[in-house]
C-alpha positions as CSV (number, residue, x, y, z in Angstrom):
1,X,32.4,-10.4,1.7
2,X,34.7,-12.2,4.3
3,X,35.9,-8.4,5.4
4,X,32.8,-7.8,6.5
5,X,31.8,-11.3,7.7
6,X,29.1,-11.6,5.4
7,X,28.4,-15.3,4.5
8,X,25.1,-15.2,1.8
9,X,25.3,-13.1,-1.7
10,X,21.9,-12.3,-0.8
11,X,22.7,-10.5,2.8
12,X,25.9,-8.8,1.0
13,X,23.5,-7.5,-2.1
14,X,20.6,-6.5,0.6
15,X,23.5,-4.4,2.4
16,X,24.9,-3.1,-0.8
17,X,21.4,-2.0,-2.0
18,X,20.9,-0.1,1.4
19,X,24.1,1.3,1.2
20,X,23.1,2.9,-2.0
21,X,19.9,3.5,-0.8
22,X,20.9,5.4,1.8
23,X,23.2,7.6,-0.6
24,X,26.9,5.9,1.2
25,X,28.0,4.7,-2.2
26,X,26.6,4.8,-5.9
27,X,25.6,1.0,-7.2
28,X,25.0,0.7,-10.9
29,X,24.5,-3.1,-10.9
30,X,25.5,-4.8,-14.5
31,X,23.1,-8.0,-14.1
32,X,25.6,-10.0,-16.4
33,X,26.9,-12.8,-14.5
34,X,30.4,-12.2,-16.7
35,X,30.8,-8.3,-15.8
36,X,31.4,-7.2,-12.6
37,X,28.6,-4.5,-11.0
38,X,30.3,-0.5,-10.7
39,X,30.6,0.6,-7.0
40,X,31.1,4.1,-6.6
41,X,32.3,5.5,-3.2
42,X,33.1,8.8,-1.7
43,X,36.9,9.6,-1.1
44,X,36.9,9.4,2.9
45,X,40.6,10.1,2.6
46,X,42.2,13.0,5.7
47,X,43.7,16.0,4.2
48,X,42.9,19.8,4.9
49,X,40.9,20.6,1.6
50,X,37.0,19.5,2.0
51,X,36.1,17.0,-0.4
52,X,32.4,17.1,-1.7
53,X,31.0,14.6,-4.0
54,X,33.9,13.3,-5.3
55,X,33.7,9.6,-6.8
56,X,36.6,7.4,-7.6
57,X,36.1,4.1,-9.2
58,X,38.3,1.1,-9.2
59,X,39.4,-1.1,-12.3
60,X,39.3,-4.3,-10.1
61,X,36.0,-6.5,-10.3
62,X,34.4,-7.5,-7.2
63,X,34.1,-11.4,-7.2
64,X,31.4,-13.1,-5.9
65,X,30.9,-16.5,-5.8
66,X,28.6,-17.7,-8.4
67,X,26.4,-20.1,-6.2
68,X,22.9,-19.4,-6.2
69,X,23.6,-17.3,-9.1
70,X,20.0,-18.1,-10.6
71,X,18.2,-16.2,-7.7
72,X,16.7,-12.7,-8.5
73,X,17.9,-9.3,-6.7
74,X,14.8,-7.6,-4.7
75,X,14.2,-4.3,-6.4
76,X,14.9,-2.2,-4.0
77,X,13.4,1.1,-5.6
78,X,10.4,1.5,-3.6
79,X,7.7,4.2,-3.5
80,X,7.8,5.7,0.2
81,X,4.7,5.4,2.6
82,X,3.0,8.7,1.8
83,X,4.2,11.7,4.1
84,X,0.3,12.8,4.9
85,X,-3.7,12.5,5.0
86,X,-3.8,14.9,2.7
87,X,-1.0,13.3,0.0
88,X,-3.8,10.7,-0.3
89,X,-6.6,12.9,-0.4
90,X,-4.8,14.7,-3.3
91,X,-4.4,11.2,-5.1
92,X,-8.0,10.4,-4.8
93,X,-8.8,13.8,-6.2
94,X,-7.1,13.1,-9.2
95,X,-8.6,10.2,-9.5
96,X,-12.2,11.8,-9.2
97,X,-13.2,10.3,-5.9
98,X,-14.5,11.6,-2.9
99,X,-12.3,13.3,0.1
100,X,-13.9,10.6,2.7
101,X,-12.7,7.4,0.8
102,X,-9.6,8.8,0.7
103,X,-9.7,9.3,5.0
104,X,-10.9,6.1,4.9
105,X,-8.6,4.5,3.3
106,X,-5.4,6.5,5.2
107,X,-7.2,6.3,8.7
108,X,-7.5,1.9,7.7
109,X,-3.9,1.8,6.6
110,X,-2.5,3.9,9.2
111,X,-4.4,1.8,11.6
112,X,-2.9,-1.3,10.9
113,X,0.6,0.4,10.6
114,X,0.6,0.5,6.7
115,X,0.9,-3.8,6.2
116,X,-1.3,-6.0,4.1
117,X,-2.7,-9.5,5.9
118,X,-0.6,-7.5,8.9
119,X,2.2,-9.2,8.1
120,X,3.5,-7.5,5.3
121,X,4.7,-4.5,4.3
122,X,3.3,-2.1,1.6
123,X,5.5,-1.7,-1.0
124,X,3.2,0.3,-3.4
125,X,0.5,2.9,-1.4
126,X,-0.8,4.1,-4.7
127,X,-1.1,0.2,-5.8
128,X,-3.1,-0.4,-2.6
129,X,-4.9,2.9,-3.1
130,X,-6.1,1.9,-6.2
131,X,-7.1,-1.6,-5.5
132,X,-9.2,0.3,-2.5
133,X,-11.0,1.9,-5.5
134,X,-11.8,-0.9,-7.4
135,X,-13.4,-2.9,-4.6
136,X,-15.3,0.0,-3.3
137,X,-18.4,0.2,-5.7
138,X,-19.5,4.2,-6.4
139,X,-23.0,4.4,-5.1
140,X,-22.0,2.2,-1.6
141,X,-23.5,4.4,0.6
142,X,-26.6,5.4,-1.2
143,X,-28.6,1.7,-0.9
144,X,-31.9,2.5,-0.2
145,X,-33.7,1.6,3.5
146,X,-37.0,1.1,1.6
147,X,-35.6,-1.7,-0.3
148,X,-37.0,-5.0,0.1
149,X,-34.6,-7.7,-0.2
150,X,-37.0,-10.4,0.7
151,X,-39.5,-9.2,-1.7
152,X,-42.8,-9.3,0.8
153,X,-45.3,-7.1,0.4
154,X,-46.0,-3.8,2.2
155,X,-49.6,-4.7,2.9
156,X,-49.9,-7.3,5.8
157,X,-52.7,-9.6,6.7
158,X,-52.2,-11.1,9.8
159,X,-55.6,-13.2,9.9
160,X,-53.8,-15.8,6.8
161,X,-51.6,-18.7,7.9
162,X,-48.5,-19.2,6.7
């Protein structure tokens, strides 16, 4: 951490999490505060042979201070934004609903640049896209004009007072 002029555990596990994430090193964290986490790194070393996927590990544990030890990693395996329209059409399919709720719901989300409140960020689409199912009831659409909310009758006589 003071290498890389990182001050918080919780900046240096967010960059080690990318890191990972973006396939730079391997993390298998150990989430016993007495066993040190296994970092696994490519051998950037120069020589003339080309190296491909080769790991090395160290024996040394990587010390971190154990101040705020009682806060929680982020999970940092997230489900990706989908790639389509017509990945969430598929997933409404499956799920035996029509091909409009599913443009609805991608055209709403993609609208608001895929956040919830606007603020924040979806984590889950298929979470979202099934919460969008549960609120939406089946027969929305097919309400009938004719219905009379207000319960008045059809015949009219103008000539009584109200």
């Amino acid at each position: 951490m003071k290498l890389s002029k990182i001050g918080s555990k919780a900046t240096y596990h967010r960059c080690i999490t990318h890191l990972n994430d973006w396939r730079f090193i391997k993390y298998i964290p150990s989430h016993n505060p007495y066993k040190g986490s296994e970092i696994k790194m490519l051998n950037l070393g120069t020589t003339s042979k080309q190296v491909i996927n080769e790991f090395k590990t160290s024996v040394e544990q990587a010390l971190v201070s154990n101040t705020n030890s009682t806060k929680q990693i982020e999970n940092y395996n997230k489900q990706e934004l989908p790639k389509n329209k017509f990945e969430v059409i598929n997933f409404f399919i499956v799920k035996k609903w029509p091909k409009l709720e599913a443009e609805k719901f991608y055209n709403h989300y993609q609208s608001i640049g895929w956040k919830i409140g606007g603020k924040i960020k979806i984590v889950d689409w298929q979470a979202s896209a099934r919460n969008w199912i549960l609120k939406t009831p089946k027969h929305k659409n097919q309400l009938s004009q004719n219905k009379d909310n207000l319960k008045t009758s059809k015949i009219k006589n103008y000539d009584q007072p109200l």
